[in-house]
C-alpha positions as CSV (number, residue, x, y, z in Angstrom):
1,X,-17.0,-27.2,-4.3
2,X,-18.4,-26.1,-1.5
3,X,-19.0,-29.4,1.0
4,X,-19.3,-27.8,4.5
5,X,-20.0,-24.6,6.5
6,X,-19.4,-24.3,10.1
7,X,-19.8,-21.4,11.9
8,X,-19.9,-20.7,15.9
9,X,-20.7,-17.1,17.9
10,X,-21.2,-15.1,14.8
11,X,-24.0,-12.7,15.0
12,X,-27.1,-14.4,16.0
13,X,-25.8,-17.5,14.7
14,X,-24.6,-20.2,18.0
15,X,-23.5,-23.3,16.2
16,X,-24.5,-24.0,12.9
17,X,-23.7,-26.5,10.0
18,X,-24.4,-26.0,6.6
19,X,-23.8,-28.8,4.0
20,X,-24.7,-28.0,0.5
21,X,-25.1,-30.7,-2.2
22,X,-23.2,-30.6,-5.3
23,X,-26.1,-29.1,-8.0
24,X,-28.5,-27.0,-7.1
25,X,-29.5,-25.7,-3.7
26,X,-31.9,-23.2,-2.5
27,X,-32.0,-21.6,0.7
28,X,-35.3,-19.8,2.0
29,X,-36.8,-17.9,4.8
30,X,-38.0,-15.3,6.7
31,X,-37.1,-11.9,6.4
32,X,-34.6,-11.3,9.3
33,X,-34.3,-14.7,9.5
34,X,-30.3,-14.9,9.3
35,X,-30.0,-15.5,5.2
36,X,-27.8,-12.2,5.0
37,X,-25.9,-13.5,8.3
38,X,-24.8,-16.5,6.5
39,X,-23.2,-15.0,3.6
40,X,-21.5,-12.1,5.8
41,X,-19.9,-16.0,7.1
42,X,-19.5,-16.9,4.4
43,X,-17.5,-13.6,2.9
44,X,-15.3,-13.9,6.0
45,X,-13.5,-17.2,4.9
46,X,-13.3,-15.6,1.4
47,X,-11.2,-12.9,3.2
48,X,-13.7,-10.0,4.0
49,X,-12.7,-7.7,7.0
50,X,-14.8,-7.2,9.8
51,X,-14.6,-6.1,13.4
52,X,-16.0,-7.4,17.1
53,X,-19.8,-6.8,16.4
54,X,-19.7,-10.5,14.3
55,X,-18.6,-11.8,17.7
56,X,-22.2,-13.1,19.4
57,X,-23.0,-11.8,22.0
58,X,-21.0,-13.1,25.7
59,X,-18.8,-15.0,23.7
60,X,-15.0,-14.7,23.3
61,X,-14.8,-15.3,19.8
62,X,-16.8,-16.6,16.4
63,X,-15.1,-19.4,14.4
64,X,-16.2,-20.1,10.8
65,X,-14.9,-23.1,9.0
66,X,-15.2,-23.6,5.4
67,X,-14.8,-27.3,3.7
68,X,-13.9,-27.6,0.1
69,X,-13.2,-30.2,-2.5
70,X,-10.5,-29.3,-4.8
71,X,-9.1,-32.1,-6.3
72,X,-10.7,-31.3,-9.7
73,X,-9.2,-27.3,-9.6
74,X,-5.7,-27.7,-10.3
75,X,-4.7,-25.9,-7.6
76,X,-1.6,-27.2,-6.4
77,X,0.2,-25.0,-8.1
78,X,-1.1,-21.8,-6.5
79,X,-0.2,-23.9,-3.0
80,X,3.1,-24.2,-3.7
81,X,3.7,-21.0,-4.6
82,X,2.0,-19.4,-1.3
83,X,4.3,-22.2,0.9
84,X,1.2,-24.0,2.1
85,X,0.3,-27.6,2.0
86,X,-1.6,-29.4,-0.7
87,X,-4.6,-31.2,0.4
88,X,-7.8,-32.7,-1.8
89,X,-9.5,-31.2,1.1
90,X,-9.3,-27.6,1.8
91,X,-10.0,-26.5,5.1
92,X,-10.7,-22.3,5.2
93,X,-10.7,-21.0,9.0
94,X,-11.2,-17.8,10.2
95,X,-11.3,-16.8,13.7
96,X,-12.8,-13.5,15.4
97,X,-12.1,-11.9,19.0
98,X,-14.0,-9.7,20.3
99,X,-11.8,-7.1,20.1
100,X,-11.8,-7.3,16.2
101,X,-8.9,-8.6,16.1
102,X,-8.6,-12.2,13.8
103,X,-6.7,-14.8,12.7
104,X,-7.1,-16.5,9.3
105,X,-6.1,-20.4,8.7
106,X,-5.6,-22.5,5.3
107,X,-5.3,-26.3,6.1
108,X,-4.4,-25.1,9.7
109,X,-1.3,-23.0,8.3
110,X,-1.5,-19.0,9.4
111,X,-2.5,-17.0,6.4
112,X,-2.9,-13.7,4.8
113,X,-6.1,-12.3,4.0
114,X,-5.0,-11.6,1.1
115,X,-4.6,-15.3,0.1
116,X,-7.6,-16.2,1.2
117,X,-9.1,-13.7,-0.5
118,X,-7.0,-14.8,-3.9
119,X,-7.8,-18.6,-3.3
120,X,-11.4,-17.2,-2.9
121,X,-11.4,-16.4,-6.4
122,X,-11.2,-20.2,-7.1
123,X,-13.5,-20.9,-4.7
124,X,-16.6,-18.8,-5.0
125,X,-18.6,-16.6,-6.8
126,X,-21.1,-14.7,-4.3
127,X,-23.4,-12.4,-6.3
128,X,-25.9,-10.1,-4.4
129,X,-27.7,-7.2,-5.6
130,X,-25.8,-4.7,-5.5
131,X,-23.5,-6.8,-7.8
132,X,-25.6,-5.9,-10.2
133,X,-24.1,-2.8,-10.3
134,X,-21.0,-4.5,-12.3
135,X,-22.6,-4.8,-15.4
136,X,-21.6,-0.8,-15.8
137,X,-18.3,-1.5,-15.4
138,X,-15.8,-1.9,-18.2
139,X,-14.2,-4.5,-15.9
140,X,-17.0,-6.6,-16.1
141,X,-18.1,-6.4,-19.4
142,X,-14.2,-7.0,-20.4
143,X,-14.5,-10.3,-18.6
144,X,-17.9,-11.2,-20.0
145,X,-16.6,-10.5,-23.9
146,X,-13.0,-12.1,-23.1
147,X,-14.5,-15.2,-21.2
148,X,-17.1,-16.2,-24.0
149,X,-14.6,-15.3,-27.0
150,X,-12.1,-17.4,-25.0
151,X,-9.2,-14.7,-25.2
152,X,-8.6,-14.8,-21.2
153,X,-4.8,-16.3,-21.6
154,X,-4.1,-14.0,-24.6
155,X,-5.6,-11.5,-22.4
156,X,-3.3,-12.3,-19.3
157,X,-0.1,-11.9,-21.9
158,X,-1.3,-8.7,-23.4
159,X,-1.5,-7.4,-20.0
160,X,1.7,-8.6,-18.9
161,X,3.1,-6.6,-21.9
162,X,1.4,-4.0,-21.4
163,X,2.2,-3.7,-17.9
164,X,6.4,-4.0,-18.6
165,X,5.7,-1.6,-21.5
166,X,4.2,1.3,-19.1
167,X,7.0,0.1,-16.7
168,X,9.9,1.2,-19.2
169,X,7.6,4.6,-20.5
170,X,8.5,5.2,-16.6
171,X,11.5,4.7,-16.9
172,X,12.2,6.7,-20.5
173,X,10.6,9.6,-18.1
174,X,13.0,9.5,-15.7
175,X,16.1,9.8,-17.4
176,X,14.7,12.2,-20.3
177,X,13.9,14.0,-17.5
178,X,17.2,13.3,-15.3
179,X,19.1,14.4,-18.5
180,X,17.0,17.7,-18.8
181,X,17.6,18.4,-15.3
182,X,20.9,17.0,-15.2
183,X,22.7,19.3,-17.9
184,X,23.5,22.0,-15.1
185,X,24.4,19.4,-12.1
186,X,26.8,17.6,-14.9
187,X,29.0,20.4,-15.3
188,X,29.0,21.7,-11.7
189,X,30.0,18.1,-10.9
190,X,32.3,17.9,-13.5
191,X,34.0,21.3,-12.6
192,X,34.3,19.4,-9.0
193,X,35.4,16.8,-10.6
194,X,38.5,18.4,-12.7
195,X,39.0,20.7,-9.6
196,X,40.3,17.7,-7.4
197,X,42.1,16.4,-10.9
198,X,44.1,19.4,-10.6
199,X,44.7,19.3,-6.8
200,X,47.0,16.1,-8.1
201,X,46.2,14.4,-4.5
202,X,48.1,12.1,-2.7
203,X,47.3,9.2,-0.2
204,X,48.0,10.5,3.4
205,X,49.6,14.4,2.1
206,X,48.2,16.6,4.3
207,X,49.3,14.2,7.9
208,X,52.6,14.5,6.2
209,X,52.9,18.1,4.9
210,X,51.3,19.0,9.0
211,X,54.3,17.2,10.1
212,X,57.2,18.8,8.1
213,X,55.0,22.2,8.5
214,X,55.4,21.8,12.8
215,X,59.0,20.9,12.0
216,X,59.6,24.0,10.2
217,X,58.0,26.0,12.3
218,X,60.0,25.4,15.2
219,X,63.8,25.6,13.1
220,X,65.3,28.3,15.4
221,X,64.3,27.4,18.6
222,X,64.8,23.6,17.9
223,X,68.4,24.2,17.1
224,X,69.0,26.6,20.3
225,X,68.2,23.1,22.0
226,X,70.7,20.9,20.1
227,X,72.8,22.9,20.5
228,X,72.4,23.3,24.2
229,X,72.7,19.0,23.8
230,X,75.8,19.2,22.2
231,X,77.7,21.0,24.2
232,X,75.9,19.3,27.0
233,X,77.5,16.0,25.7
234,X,81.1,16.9,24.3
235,X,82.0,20.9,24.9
236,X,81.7,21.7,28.2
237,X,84.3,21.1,30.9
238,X,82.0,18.6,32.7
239,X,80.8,17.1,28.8
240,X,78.8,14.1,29.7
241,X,80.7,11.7,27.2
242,X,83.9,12.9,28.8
243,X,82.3,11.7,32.3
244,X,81.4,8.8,30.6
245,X,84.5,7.7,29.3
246,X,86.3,8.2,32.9
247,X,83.5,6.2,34.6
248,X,84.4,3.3,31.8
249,X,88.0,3.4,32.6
250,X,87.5,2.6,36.5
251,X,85.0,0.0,35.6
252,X,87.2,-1.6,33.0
253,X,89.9,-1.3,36.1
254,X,87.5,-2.8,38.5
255,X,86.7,-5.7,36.4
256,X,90.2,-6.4,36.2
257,X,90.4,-7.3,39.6
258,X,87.0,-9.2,40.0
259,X,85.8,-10.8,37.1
260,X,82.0,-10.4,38.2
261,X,82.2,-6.9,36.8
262,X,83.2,-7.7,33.0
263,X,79.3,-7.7,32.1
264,X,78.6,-4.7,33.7
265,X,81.9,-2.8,31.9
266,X,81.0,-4.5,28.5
267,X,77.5,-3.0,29.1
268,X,78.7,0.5,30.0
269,X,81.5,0.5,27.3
270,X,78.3,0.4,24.7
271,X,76.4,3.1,26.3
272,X,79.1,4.8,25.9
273,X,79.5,4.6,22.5
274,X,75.9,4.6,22.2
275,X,76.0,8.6,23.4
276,X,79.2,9.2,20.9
277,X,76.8,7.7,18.4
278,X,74.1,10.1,19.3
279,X,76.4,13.3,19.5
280,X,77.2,12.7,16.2
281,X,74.0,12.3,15.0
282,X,72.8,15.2,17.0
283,X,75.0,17.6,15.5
284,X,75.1,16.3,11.5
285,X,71.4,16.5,11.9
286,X,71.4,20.4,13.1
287,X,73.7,21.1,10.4
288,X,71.5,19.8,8.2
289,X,68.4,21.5,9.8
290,X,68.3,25.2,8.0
291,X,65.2,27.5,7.9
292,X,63.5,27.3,4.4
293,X,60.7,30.2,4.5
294,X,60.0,29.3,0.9
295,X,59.2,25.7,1.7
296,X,57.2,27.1,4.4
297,X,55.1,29.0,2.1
298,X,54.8,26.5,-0.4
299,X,54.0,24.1,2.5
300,X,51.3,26.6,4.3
301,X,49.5,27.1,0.5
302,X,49.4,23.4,-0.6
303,X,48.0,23.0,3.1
304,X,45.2,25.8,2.3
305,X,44.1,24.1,-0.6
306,X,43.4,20.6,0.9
307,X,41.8,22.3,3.8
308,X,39.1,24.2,1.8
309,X,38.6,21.8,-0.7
310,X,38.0,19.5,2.1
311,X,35.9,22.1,3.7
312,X,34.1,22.3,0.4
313,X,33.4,18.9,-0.1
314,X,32.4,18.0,3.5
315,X,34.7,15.3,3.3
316,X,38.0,14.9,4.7
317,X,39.1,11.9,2.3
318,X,39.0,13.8,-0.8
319,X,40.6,10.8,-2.7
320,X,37.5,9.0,-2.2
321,X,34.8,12.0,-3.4
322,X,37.3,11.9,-6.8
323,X,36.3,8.4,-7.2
324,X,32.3,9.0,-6.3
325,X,32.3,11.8,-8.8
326,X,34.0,10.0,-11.5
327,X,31.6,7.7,-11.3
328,X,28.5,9.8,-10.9
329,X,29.8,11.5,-14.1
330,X,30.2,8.0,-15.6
331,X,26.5,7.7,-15.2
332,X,25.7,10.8,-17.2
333,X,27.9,10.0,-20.2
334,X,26.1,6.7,-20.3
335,X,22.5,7.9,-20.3
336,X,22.3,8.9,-23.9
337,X,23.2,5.3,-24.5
338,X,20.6,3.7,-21.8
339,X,17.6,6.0,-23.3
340,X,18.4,4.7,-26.8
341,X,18.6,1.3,-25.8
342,X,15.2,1.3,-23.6
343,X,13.6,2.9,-26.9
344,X,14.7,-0.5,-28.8
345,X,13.5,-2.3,-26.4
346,X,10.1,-0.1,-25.9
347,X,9.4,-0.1,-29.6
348,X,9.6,-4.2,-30.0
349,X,7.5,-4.7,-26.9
350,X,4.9,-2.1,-28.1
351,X,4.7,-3.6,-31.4
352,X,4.1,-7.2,-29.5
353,X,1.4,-5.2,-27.6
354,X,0.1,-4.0,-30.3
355,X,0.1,-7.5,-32.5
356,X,-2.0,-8.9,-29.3
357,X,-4.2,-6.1,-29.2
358,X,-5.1,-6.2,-32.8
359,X,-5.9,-10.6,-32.4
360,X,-8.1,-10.0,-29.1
361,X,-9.9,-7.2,-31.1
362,X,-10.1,-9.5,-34.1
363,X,-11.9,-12.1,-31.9
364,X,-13.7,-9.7,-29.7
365,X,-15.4,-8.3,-33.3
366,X,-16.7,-11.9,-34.5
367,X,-17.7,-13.1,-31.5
368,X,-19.5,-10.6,-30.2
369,X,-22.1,-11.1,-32.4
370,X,-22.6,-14.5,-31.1
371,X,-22.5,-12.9,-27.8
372,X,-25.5,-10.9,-28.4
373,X,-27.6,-13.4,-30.1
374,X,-27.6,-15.3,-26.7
375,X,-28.4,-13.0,-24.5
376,X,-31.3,-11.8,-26.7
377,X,-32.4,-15.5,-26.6
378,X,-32.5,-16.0,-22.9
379,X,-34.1,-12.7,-21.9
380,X,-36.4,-13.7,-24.2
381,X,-37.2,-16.6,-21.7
382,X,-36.9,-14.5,-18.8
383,X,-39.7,-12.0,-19.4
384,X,-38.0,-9.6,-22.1
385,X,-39.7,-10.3,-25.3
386,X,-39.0,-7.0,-27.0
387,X,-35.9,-6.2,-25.4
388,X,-32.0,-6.6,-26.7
389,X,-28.6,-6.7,-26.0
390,X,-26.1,-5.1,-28.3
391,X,-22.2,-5.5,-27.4
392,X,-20.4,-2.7,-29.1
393,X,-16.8,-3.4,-29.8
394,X,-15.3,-0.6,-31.2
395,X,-11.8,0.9,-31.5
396,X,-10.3,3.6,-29.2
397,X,-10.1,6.7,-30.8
398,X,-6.8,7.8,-29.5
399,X,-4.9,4.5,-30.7
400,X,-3.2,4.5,-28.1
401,X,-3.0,1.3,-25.9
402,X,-4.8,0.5,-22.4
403,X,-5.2,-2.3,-20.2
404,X,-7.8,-3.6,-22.7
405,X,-5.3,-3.0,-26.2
406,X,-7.2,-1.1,-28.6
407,X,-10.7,-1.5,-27.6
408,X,-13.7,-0.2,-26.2
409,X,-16.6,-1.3,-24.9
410,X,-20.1,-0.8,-24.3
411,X,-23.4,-3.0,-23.3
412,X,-26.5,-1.4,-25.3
413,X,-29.9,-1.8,-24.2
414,X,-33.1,-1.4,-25.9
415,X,-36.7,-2.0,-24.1
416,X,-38.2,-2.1,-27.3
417,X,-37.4,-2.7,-30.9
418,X,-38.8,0.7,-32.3
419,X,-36.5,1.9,-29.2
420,X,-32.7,3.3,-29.9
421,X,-29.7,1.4,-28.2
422,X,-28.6,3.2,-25.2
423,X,-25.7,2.3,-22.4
424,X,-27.8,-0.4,-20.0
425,X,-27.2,2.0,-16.9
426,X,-28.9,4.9,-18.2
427,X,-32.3,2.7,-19.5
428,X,-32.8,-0.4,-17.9
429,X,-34.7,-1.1,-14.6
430,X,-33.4,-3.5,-11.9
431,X,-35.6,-6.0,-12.6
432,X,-34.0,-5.9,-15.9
433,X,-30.6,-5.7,-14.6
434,X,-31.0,-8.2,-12.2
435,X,-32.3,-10.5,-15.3
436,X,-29.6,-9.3,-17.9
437,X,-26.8,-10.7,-14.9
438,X,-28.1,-14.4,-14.4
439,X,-28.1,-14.6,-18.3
440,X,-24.5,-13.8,-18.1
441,X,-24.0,-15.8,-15.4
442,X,-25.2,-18.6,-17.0
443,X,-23.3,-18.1,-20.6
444,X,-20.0,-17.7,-18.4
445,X,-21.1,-20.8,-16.6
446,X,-20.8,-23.0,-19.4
447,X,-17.1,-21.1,-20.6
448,X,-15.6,-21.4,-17.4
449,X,-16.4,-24.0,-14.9
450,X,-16.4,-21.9,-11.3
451,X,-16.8,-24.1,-8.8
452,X,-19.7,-22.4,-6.4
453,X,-21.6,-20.0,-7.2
454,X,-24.1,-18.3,-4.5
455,X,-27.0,-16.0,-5.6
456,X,-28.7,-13.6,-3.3
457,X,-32.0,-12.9,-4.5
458,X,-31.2,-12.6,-8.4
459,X,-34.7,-13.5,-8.9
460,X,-35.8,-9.6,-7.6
461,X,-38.2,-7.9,-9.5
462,X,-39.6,-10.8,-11.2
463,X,-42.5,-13.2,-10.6
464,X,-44.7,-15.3,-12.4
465,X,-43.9,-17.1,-15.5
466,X,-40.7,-15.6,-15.6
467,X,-39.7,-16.5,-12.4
468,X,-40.1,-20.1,-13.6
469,X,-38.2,-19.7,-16.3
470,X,-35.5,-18.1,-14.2
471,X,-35.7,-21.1,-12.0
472,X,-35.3,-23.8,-15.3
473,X,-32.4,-22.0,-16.0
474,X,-30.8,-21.6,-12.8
475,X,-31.2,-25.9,-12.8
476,X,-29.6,-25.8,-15.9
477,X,-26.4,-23.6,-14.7
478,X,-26.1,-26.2,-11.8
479,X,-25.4,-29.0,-14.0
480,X,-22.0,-27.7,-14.8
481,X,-21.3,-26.3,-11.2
482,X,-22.6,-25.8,-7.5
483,X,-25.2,-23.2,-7.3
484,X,-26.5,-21.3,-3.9
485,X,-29.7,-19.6,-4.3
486,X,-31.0,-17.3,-1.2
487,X,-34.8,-17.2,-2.9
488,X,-37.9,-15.6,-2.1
489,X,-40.2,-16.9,-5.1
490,X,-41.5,-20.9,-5.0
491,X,-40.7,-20.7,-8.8
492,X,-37.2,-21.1,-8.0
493,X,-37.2,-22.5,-4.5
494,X,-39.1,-26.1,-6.3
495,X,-36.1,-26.0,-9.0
496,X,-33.7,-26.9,-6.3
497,X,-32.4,-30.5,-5.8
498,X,-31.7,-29.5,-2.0
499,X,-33.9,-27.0,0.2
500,X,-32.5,-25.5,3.1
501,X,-34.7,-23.5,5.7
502,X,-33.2,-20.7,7.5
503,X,-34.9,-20.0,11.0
504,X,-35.0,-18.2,14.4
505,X,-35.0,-19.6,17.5
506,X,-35.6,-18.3,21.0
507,X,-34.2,-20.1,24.0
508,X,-33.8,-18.4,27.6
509,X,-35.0,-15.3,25.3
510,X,-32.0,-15.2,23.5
511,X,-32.4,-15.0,19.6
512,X,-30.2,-17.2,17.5
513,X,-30.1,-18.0,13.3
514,X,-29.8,-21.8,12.4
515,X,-30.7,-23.8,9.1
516,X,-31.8,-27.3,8.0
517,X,-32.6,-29.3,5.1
518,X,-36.3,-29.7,4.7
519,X,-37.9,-33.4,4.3
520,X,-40.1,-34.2,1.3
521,X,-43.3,-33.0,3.2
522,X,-41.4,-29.7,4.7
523,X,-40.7,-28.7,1.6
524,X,-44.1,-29.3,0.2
525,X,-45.1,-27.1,3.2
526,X,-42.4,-24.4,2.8
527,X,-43.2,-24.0,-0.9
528,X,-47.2,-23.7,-0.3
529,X,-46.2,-20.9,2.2
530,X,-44.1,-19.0,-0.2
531,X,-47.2,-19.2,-2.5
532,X,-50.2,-18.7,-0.2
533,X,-48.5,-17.2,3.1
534,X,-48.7,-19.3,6.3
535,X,-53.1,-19.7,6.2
536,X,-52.6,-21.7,2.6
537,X,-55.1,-24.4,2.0
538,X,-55.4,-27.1,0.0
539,X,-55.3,-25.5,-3.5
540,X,-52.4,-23.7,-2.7
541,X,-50.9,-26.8,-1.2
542,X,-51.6,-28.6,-4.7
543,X,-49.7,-26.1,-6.8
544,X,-47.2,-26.2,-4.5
545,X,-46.5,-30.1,-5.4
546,X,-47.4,-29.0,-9.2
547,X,-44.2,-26.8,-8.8
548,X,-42.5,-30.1,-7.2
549,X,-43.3,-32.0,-9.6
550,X,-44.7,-34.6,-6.6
């Protein structure tokens, strides 16, 4: 629950502290006062966006500090999960600049509005009026049914199911349509495919095929020059090797007659044969060089395939588009295969849907009627003596599955009981709504335990009798959680077990919103003025203590 409220620089609001008891408080006020100031505070911790108008005026930024205790919500879980630490005490801090720009803390770690706006959800219920606009939506009423049949966890599953089940009707649609659409790029990729096939390619043929293609190319003038070498070497009448082998013979001579030379003649004597050597070579190697023009044209064709195909493909290594192609048209011989097996899949998850569906509807049916009776009761109490509820539960006439399985809903409303049943939006009056709301409210209240729940004028449209009654049942809500009533009638302002005053003050003519708890006698006072206005006397002043029970 809710055990503090701190909030500095925001809007007309300075510095002010708000600590709520743990049943039932009320807050009242003057119109303008700041009420509506504190809950926009209070929506900000919760994770509402706003911008630098919250910042108060001159100031560099507006800090708002909410202080919870959470040791009864089994929350830890949710902690863990968002990586923040645990503590009994949960400390919610939001902070404003006036720029717009803010920064959002949960037990002083950085956080995500969107985490504070999903812990919020454990936190706090904050209903104004225009939430009374809910009750038209098939969200809400969903929630109302599931929450008092007590189908919310076999609710979560079914919609897990039927989330996966939508997931994999995706999916079906993508590859009934990828196969549709696919027929015509499966053969061109398969005539790609069987093209390369035939091309029979080998690693690193065309650098080699270039090479033997510049060789041949160049056959007759390449043997005009070995032959020029050869003769160079071992025709002509100054033939290197010839020159050689004289210059080895006055070396060998040489070293005879100083021994410092041997190295030198061993070392020309093998260059010497070394050139001998390469004569040879040289001339079995041009005997064995002929021109081939039907190699060349083999070569030059083979070479013209690789280029275009290569040209076609936009890919030089056309070993590795083989492989990418064999593979993408591994994909479409397998697709028959994964559309059949998705359709097993998708037929025993619909059937699960569809076995969930069928219990929640079971449930939703029989209690419903219980449902009814209880809100006929208490809006009886509240002021509606010939008016009724009816929650129709019926069955979709499509049969085909939703978010909620295979029902619909619809609240009914009838002013009257000679009057017909028609959807609540179209019949009932605000007052009526407003009424209609707290009685749900208060069923939910005893089905799930939410923490806080704040009210902003619920009690509009009503006065009188009713308003007490409104106010009887408002104590009762708050003996099963923390209630936060923003109130304008004394009906429901004496129900409360704490009164808070929201006020204006005006200091160095500078406005600014702050609140208190009111004493015994303040109270008394505050209550008489909601009855009476601010000139009550001392009847007024009686009936407010009637109301006090003082």
């Amino acid at each position: 629950m809710l055990t503090q409220l701190r909030v500095k620089n925001y809007a007309l609001i300075k510095d002010l502290v708000f600590k709520p008891g743990q049943s039932f408080n009320v807050i009242t006020g003057e119109t303008g006062a700041g009420k509506s100031i504190l809950l926009g505070a209070m929506g900000l911790i919760l994770g509402e966006r706003t911008d630098s108008i919250a910042v108060k005026e001159n100031e560099e930024k507006c800090i708002i500090e909410g202080y919870f205790d959470i040791k009864a919500y089994s929350l830890k879980n949710w902690f863990e999960h968002n990586e923040l630490d645990f503590c009994e005490e949960l400390i919610i801090r939001r902070e404003i600049l006036i720029n717009g720009k803010s920064r959002a803390f949960i037990n002083d770690t950085p956080a995500q509005l969107a985490q504070l706006k999903e812990l919020g959800k454990f936190l706090i219920d904050i209903h104004s009026q225009h939430d009374n606009l809910d009750l038209f939506q098939k969200s809400f009423q969903f929630k109302v049914l599931d929450s008092f049949t007590g189908i919310e966890s076999h609710q979560k599953t079914y919609i897990k199911n039927f989330e996966a089940l939508k997931a994999l009707d995706k999916k079906l649609t993508e590859l009934k349509l990828a196969e549709k659409h696919g027929t015509d790029e499966k053969d061109y990729k398969q005539f790609l495919y069987e093209e390369l096939l035939a091309a029979n390619l080998i690693e690193g043929e065309t650098i080699l095929l270039e090479e033997e293609l510049l060789a041949l190319s160049n056959v007759d003038q390449n043997l005009q020059i070995l032959a020029t070498i050869h003769n160079q070497l071992t025709e002509s009448e100054t033939a290197i090797i010839d020159q050689l082998a004289l210059i080895k013979n006055q070396l060998n001579q040489v070293a005879k007659n100083d021994k410092r030379f041997d190295e030198i003649s061993t070392r020309f004597s093998e260059i010497n044969y070394s050139f001998k050597d390469l004569a040879i070579e040289i001339d079995q190697l041009a005997q064995a060089t002929n021109l081939d023009p039907e190699r060349l044209d083999i070569i030059n064709q083979r070479l013209s395939l690789l280029h275009n195909l290569a040209k076609k493909h936009r890919d030089e290594d056309l070993i590795l588009k083989q492989k990418t192609l064999e593979q993408e048209l591994s994909k479409f011989a397998h697709i028959d295969s994964e559309i059949q097996t998705i359709e097993i899949e998708r037929q025993t998850l619909e059937k699960e849907c569809f076995k969930l569906a069928n219990t929640n509807s079971k449930l939703r049916k029989e209690q419903s009627l219980l449902l009814e009776k209880q809100i006929n009761e208490m809006i009886v109490q509240l002021g509606m003596p010939g008016g009724r509820i009816k929650v129709e539960v019926s069955l979709r006439n499509d049969k085909e599955l939703w978010i909620y399985g295979i029902n619909d809903t619809n609240f009914l409303y009838s002013p009257a009981r000679e009057k017909s049943f028609n959807p609540i939006q179209n019949i009932a009056s605000g007052g009526e709504i407003s009424r209609v709301m707290l009685v749900l409210k208060a069923i939910l209240a005893k089905k799930n335990i939410m923490p806080t729940i704040i009210f902003d004028e619920i009690d509009s449209g009503v006065s009188g009798d009713v308003a007490l009654k409104m106010g009887e049942m408002l104590k009762k809500m708050s003996d099963n959680m923390q209630l936060i009533v923003i109130t304008h009638l004394p009906q429901i302002a004496a129900k409360g077990n704490c009164h808070y005053f929201v006020y204006k003050n005006i200091i160095d003519n500078k406005t600014t919103s702050d609140i208190r708890e009111l004493t015994e006698n303040e109270r008394i006072n505050e209550i008489a003025e909601m009855i009476g206005g601010k000139a009550f006397g001392n009847s007024i002043l009686e009936s407010a203590k009637q109301l006090l029970n003082k």
